[in-house]
Residue, then its C-alpha position, 0 to 999 in steps of 0.5 A: x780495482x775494478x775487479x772488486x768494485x765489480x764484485x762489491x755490485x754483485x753482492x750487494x744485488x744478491x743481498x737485496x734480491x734475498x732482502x726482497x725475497x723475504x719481505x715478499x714472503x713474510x708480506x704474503x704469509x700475513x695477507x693468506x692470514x688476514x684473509x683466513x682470519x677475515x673469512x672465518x670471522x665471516x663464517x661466525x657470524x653467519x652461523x647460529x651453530x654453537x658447535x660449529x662457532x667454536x670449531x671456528x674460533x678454535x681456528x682462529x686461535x691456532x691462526x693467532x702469533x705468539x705476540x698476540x696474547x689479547x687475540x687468543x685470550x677473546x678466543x679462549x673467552x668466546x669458546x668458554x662463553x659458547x659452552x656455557x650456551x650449550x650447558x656443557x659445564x665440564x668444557x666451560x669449567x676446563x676453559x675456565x681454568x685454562x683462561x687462569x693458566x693464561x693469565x699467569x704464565x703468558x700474561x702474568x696478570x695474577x689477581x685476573x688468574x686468581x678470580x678464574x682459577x677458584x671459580x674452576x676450582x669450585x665449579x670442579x668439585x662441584x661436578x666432582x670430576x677428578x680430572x678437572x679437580x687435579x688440574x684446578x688445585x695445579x694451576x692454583x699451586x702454579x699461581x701462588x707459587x709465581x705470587x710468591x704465596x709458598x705455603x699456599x701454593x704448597x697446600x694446593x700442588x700437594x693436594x693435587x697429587x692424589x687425583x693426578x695418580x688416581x688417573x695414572x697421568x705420569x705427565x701431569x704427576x711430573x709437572x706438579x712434582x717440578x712445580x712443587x720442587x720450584x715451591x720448595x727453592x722458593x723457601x730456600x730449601x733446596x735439598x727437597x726441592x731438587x728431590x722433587x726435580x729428580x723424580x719428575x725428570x726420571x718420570x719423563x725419561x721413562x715416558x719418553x718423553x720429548x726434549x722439550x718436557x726433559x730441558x723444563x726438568x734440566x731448567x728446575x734442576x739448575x735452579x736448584x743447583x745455584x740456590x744451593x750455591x753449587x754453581x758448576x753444577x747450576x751452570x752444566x744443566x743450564x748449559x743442557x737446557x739451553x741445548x734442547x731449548x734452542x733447537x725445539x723451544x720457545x723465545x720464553x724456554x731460552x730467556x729462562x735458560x740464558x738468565x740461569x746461564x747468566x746468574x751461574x757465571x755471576x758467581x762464578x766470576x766470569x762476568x763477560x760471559x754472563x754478560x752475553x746471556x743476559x743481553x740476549x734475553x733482552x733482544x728476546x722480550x720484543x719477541x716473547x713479551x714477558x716482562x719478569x725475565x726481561x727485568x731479571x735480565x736487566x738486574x743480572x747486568x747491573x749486578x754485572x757491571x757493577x762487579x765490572x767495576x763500571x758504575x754508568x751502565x751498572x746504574x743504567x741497567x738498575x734503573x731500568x729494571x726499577x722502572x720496569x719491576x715498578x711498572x708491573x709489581x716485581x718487588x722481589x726484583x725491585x728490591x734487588x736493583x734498590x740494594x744495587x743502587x745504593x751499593x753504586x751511591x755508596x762507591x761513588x761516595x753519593x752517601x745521601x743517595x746511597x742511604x735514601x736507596x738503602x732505605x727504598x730496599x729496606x722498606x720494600x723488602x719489610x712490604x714483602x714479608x708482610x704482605x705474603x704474610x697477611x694473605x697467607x693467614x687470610x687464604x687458609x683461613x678459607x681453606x680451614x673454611x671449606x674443609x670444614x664445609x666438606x666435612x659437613x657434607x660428608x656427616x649429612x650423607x652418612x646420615x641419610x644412608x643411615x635413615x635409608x637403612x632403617x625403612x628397611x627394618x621391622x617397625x619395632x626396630x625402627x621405633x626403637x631407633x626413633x627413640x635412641x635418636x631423640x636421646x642422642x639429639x637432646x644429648x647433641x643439644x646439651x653437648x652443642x650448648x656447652x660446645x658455643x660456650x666453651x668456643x665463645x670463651x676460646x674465641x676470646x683467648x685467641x683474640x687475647x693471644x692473636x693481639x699479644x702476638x701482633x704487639x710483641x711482632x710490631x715490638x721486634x720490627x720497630x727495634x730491628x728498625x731503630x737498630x737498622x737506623x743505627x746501623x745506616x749512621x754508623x755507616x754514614x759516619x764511618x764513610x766521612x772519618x778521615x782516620x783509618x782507625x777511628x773509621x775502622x772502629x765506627x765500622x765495628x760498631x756498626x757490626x755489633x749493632x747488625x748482629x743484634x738487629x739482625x735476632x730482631x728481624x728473625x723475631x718478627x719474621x717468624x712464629x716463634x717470637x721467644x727464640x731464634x734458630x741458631x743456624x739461620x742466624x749464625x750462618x746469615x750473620x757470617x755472610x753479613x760479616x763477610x759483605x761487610x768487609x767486602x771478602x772475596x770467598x776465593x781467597x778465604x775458604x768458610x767451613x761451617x757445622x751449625x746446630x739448628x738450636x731454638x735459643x733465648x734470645x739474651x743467649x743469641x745475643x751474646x753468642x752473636x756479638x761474640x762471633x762477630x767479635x772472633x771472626x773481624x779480628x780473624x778478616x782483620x789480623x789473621x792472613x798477611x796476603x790473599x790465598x786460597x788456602x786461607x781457611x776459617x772454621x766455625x762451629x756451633x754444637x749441643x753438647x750433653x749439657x753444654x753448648x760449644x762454640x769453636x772458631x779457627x783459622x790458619x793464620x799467622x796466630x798472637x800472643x793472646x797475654x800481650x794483646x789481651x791487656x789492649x783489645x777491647x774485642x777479647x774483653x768484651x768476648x770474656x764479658x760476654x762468656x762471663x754471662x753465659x758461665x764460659x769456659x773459654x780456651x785460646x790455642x795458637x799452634x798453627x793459627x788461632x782456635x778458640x773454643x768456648x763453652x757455655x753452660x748458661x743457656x736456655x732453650x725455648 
């Protein structure tokens, strides 16, 4: 006993002689930086040589800790304001950009980054310098892609990629290829997007590059891979990231990794271990201060618990990541942890909570889209606007290298031009007048048109609207009816409802205001179906082959409510037990004069004579064919298919 009291002494000492020993040496390390950053200060000030004060602050800032961003932004800004003393406008320009790159990736301050980025970007092809032209339009790229801005953000990475391969950077040519791929995952089109991640990791490795630069390509691919919804494959290069990012990254390079990590094992229903990702990425944020990964962390771990089936720290979490996303303007985020929330309200039967978050997540997601959608027209109107100038520009000089060459020729032949050229300017003068007539008038229609447009988008939102609010009162009611049956059937209505609200929000999302893409829609359809009735896609394998067709939208809506109908009485009635052998099809193809809808299963079948006399659905589908002049055709060997084809369509 004595033995081990002894023993317990001994360990305890050694740990606080090692406790102490650190405390010293972390103590002393930050007074040596005191010092040199009080004596380098001194240094500043005592000197009147531009050169040798931004050698100084250079310094200063490789003295700078990783939580001091404020700290290195005032040196970046001095060494940016002494250049423009010396009138050295290339280095000015560079630090210019650089303060804007700051400001988005490690403050994310992004309308401050906005206001340096574009005047880097002007000062740049001013000076008409390839290098600094390149690296402008990238870092642009770069800050509407994080704004969520994607069509701009687009425009700028591939209009860098010229100037980056006209001075042959492999490096930089890869970052822009990774950002462009990351633009591309953005608008959900994830096959191009890993196209470009792909070449950027192959021009990496053909460098040689270091791990750091390949784990940034592993990062992208991953990213890739889950919104493609192949999540093993999400979660292998993830897991290869996280390898190379823990042995040379950043406390910022393994919470991007750990969130990855954690969202690949959500959908993979391995809840403990994404868990334990995205904890860690919290504990990260007192070290690295970025705030988006911090709130993605949190809202992973609502969604966590929530499936967890533990509703207090799923609410917990979610508020938090609220309250954080609303501090720092994360709608995307918010939205999410609203939908969390009122998915927590709704379990708890709180339904008057569980419809106010409903709303907040509706609202929210109606801000998002509209507000991209204003500063997108705004921004390419500019961008219209200085490809115009440019060729303006390039007019003028072509005529001033023209004028050059004629004080060359003979008097005669210069005479003759002068007369030629006074012809062509009474024709331009003619020509231009009737151009500002004709463009007044064009002006006119556009406006006429632009106002037509504007109407007939606000025409669908506030349908979609008045639909969605059927849709949340069906809810409602269907939640408070005792009666399976009856609650059953609130519930179905409450799905044809959505279908058709959904073609209206597809409307006054997109350009097209006459017609509705037929994969999109169908396939977001199914989804809504499947969460309605809260199917586990373990248990019921989907297979779908979807024509994108632009269709009228009465057609859409037909074809819509029947899909619906066929597929709830196939959740409903088709399998007897869970399985994962449970399969259902659904095709939608253009046929050579008439479109064919083809939905299957391999359940237990029916007596289509016996149940057709009762099922409200098989008329309303036969109604429904009826209008779309439908051939429809019941088979029940070996499960259900029915195969409708509709030879009443229209195309837009």
């Amino acid at each position: 006993m004595l033995y081990l009291l002894n023993k317990k002494i001994h360990v305890t000492i050694l740990l606080l002689y090692f406790i102490s020993s650190f405390i010293f040496v972390a103590t002393a390390q930050n007074s040596s930086r005191k010092k040199k950053w009080d004596s380098l200060q001194n240094l500043i000030s005592q000197t009147d040589s531009i050169h040798l004060k931004i050698s100084y602050y250079e310094s200063l800032g490789r003295l700078v800790s990783r939580n001091e961003k404020h700290k290195y932004l005032q040196c970046l800004f001095a060494i940016r304001d002494l250049y423009k003393q010396d009138e050295n406008i290339e280095k000015y320009c560079s630090y210019t950009q650089h303060i804007g790159w700051f400001y988005t990736v490690k403050i994310e301050a992004l309308d401050s980054a906005k206001v340096f980025l574009d005047e880097g970007l002007k000062l740049a092809e001013k000076l008409n310098d390839t290098m600094l032209i390149g690296k402008g339009l990238t870092y642009t790229g770069l800050m509407y892609q994080r704004k969520g801005y994607n069509k701009l953000a687009m425009t700028y990475l591939l209009k860098s990629l010229p100037y980056k391969m006209a001075l042959g950077e492999l490096n930089r040519i890869a970052f822009s290829y990774n950002l462009i791929g990351e633009v591309y995952n953005s608008q959900q089109q994830y096959h191009q997007g890993l196209n470009y991640h792909f070449k950027a990791l192959e021009l990496r490795k053909k460098m040689g590059n270091n791990g750091f630069h390949i784990g940034n390509s592993y990062v992208n691919i991953s990213s890739s891979y889950y919104g493609n919804k192949q999540y093993q494959l999400a979660l292998d290069y993830g897991l290869e990231a996280l390898k190379i990012y823990k042995k040379i990254g950043t406390g910022h390079n393994i919470s991007r990794s750990n969130n990855l990590v954690g969202n690949a094992y959500l959908k993979l229903n391995e809840i403990d271990k994404a868990i334990v990702y995205f904890q860690e990425t919290v504990k990260l944020h007192d070290e690295i201060k970025i705030n988006f990964l911090k709130i993605e962390a949190l809202s992973g771990l609502a969604e966590a618990y929530l499936k967890k089936g533990d509703p207090i720290k799923a609410e917990k979490y979610a508020l938090e990541s609220v309250a954080l996303a609303e501090k720092h303007t994360y709608a995307n985020i918010k939205r999410d942890s609203y939908y969390i929330l009122s998915e927590l309200k709704k379990t708890s039967k709180n339904y008057k909570e569980a419809f106010e978050y409903h709303q907040k997540y509706i609202t929210v997601k109606d801000s998002i889209t509209n507000a991209k959608k204003v500063t997108q027209i705004a921004e390419m109107e500019r961008l219209y606007n200085i490809e115009k100038k440019e060729n303006e520009i390039a007019t003028l000089a072509a005529k001033n290298t023209e004028q050059q060459q004629l004080t060359k020729e003979k008097k005669y032949e210069r005479n003759l031009a002068l007369i030629i050229a006074l012809v062509i300017l009474l024709l331009s003068t003619l020509l231009y007048f009737f151009y500002k007539k004709t463009k007044q008038k064009n002006k006119l229609l556009a406006i006429a048109l632009e106002d037509r447009n504007v109407l007939l988008k606000e025409t669908h939102h506030r349908i979609k609207n008045s639909f969605q609010m059927v849709s949340s009162l069906l809810f409602l009611q269907a939640e408070n009816i005792e009666d399976e049956k009856a609650s059953q059937a609130v519930r179905e209505g409450q799905n044809r409802v959505k279908s058709m609200a959904l073609i209206h929000q597809k409307l006054y999302q997109k350009d097209n205001l006459i017609g509705v893409d037929t994969k999109e829609y169908i396939e977001e359809l199914i989804n809504d179906i499947f969460e309605t009735y809260r199917i586990n896609k373990k248990k019921i394998n989907l297979k779908t082959a979807i024509d994108n067709i632009a269709l009228d939208i009465e057609n859409v809506m037909a074809i819509g409510l029947i899909i619906n109908e066929l597929l709830t009485n196939i959740i409903k009635h088709a399998f007897t037990e869970e399985s994962s052998l449970n399969l259902i099809e659904v095709e939608f193809k253009d046929k050579i004069g008439y479109l064919e809808l083809v939905v299957k299963d391999n359940g237990v079948g029916f007596d289509i004579e016996t149940i057709e006399e009762k099922s409200f659905g098989i008329k309303l589908i036969k109604s429904l064919g009826r209008k779309l002049k439908a051939e429809t055709e019941f088979t029940t060997n070996n499960g259900t298919q029915v195969r409708i084809k509709m030879y009443n369509y229209k195309m837009v």
